[in-house]
C-alpha positions, 0 to 999 in steps of 0.5 A: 150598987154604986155607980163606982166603976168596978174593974173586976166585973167589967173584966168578967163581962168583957172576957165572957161576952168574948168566949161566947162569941168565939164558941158561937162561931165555932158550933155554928161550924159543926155539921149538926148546927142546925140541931144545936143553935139555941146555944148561939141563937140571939135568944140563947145569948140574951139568956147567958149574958142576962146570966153573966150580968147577975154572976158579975155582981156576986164574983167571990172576993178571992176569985179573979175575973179570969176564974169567974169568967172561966167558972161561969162559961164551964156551966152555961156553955153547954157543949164545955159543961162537963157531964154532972155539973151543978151551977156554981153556988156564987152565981146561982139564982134563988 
C-alpha cells in the first residue's frame, strides 16, 4: 500500500470513528445498558475499528467515504443493522 495519503479513507475512518462514538453515548443511555454494552465496550470498538481499518482499504472506487462509511456502520452497529442483513461483500473478510 503506498504511504500517499488517501483522502477517501482518511474520510471513512474519520466519519466511522465519529458515528461510533455518538451511537456509544447514546446506548450507554438506554435502561438496558448493562445488558447491551459489548456494543460500546473498548473490546467491542477495537473490533469495529479493527473492522473499519480493513473495510477502509477495499471502498469501491464509485463509492464516496460517506457511503461507505454509512454502509459499514448499517452492518457492524448492531442496534442500526437491519434484521436479515448480510456483510457488505466490499469489506467482508475471506
Amino acid at each position: 500500500m503506498s504511504s500517499e495519503f488517501n483522502q477517501k479513507r482518511f474520510d471513512f475512518l474519520i466519519t466511522v470513528q465519529t458515528v461510533l462514538i455518538n451511537n456509544a453515548i447514546n446506548i450507554s443511555l438506554n435502561d438496558d445498558a448493562i445488558e447491551n454494552r459489548h456494543m460500546f465496550s473498548a473490546t467491542g470498538t477495537m473490533i469495529n475499528m479493527d473492522n473499519a481499518l480493513y473495510a477502509a482499504d477495499r471502498i469501491p472506487e464509485n463509492m464516496s467515504a460517506y457511503q461507505a462509511a454509512n454502509s459499514f456502520l448499517s452492518f457492524v452497529c448492531e442496534n442500526l443493522r437491519e434484521e436479515g442483513a448480510v456483510v457488505p461483500s466490499w469489506f467482508a473478510r475471506g
